[in-house]
C-alpha positions in Angstrom: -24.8 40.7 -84.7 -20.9 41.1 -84.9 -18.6 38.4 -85.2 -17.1 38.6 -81.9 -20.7 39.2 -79.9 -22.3 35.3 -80.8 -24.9 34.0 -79.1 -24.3 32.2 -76.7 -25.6 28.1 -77.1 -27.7 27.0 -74.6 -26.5 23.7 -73.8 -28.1 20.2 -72.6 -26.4 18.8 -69.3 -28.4 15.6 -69.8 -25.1 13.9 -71.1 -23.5 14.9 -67.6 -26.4 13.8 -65.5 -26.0 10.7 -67.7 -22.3 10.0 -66.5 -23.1 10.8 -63.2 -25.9 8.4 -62.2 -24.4 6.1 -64.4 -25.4 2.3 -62.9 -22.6 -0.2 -63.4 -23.7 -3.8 -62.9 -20.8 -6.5 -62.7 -22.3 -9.8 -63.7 -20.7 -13.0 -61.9 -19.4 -16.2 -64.6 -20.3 -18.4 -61.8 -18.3 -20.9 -60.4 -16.5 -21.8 -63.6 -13.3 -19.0 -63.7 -12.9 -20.6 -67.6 -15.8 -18.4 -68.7 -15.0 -15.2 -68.1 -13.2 -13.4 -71.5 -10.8 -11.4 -68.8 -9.6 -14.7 -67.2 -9.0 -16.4 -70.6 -7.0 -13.9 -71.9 -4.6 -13.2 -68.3 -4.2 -16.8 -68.2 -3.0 -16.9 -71.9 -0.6 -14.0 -71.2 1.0 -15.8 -68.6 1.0 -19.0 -70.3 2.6 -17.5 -73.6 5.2 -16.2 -71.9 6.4 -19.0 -69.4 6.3 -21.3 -72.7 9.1 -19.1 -73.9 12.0 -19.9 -71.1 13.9 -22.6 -71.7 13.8 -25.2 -69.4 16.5 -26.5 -67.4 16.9 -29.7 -65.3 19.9 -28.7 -62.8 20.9 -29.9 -59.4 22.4 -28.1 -56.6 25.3 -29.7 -54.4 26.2 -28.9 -50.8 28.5 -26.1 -51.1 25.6 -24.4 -53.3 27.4 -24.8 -57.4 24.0 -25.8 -59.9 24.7 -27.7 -62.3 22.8 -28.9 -65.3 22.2 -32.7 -65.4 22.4 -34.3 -68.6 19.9 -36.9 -69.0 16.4 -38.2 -70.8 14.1 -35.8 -68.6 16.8 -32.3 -69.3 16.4 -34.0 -73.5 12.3 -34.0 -73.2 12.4 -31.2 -71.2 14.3 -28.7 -73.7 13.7 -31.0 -77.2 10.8 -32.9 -77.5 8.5 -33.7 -74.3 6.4 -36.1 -76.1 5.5 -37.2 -79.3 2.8 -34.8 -80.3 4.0 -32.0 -78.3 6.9 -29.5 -78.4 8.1 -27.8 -75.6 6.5 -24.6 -76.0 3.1 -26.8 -76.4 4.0 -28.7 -73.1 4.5 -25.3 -71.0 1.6 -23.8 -72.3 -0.4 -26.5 -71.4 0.4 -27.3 -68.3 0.9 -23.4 -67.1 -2.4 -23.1 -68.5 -4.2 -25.6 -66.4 -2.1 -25.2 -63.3 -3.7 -21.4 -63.4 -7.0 -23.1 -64.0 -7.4 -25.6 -61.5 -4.2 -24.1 -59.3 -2.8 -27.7 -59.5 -0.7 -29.6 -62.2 -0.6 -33.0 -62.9 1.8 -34.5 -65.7 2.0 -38.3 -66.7 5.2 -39.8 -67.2 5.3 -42.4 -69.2 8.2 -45.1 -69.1 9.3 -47.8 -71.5 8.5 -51.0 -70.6 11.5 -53.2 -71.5 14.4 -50.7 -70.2 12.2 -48.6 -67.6 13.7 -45.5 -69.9 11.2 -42.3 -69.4 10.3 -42.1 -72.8 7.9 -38.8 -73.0 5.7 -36.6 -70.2 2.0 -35.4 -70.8 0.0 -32.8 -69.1 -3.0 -34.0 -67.2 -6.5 -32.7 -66.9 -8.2 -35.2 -64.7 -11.8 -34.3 -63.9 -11.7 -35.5 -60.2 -8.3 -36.1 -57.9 -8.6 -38.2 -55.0 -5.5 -38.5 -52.9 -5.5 -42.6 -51.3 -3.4 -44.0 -48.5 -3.1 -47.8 -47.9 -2.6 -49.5 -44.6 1.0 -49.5 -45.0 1.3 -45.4 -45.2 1.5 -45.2 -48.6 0.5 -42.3 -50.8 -1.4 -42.7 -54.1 -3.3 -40.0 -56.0 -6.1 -41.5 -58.2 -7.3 -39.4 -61.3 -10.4 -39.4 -63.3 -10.8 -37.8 -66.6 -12.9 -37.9 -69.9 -12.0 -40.4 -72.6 -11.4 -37.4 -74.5 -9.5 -34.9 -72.7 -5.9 -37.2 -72.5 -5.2 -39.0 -76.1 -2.0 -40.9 -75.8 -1.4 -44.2 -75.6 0.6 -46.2 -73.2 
């Protein structure tokens, strides 16, 4: 046998018959979107990176100039939102479960002597129901766990 008259291999084609009837089943998480690993991670992606802009708490005027307003909400907002939060925390969180439940709630809480807004918590209420009175009036009224919203008032 000479070196450039081999023998020829005889070769298997089960591996391509393998990759051809190949049977892809997708398997459903169910109702809950939280459960699939794909979800989880996009939703931290997005959350990660909204967390970084800095916030801003402007106003636009008539003829169309923004301008920032200085104030307690523009201080939580780009300083300290609450007290066991920072504003990185408070973004992420609430980016988070606005992708979730594609609606955000946020509690703001206010002193009670000078009516001051002192910090603002994200929600994660269990069930919303939205209320009207007989005079018109609007109210939303959230449930949640004891455990899911640790803060006191």
């Amino acid at each position: 046998m000479a070196i450039f008259n081999r023998k020829k291999k005889t070769g298997s084609f089960d591996a391509l018959q393998l990759i051809s009837n190949l049977n892809t089943f997708y398997t459903p998480f169910g109702t809950n979107i939280s459960k699939s690993d794909v979800v989880k991670i996009c939703i931290d992606r997005v959350a990660s990176q909204c967390a970084k802009l800095k916030p801003r708490y402007i106003k636009t005027e008539n003829d169309k100039t923004v301008t920032e307003k200085k104030g307690r909400l523009s201080f939580l907002l780009k300083y300290k939102p609450n007290e066991i939060m920072t504003p990185y925390d408070f973004i992420y969180k609430t980016i988070t479960l606005l992708l979730l439940n594609d609606n955000a709630f946020v509690y703001q809480k206010f002193d009670k002597d000078s009516g001051e807004l002192k910090g603002i918590y994200p929600l994660r209420p269990i069930t919303v129901e939205m209320i009207i009175d007989s005079s018109d009036t609007y109210y939303i009224k959230l449930r949640s766990s004891p455990s899911s919203n640790k803060f006191s008032s």
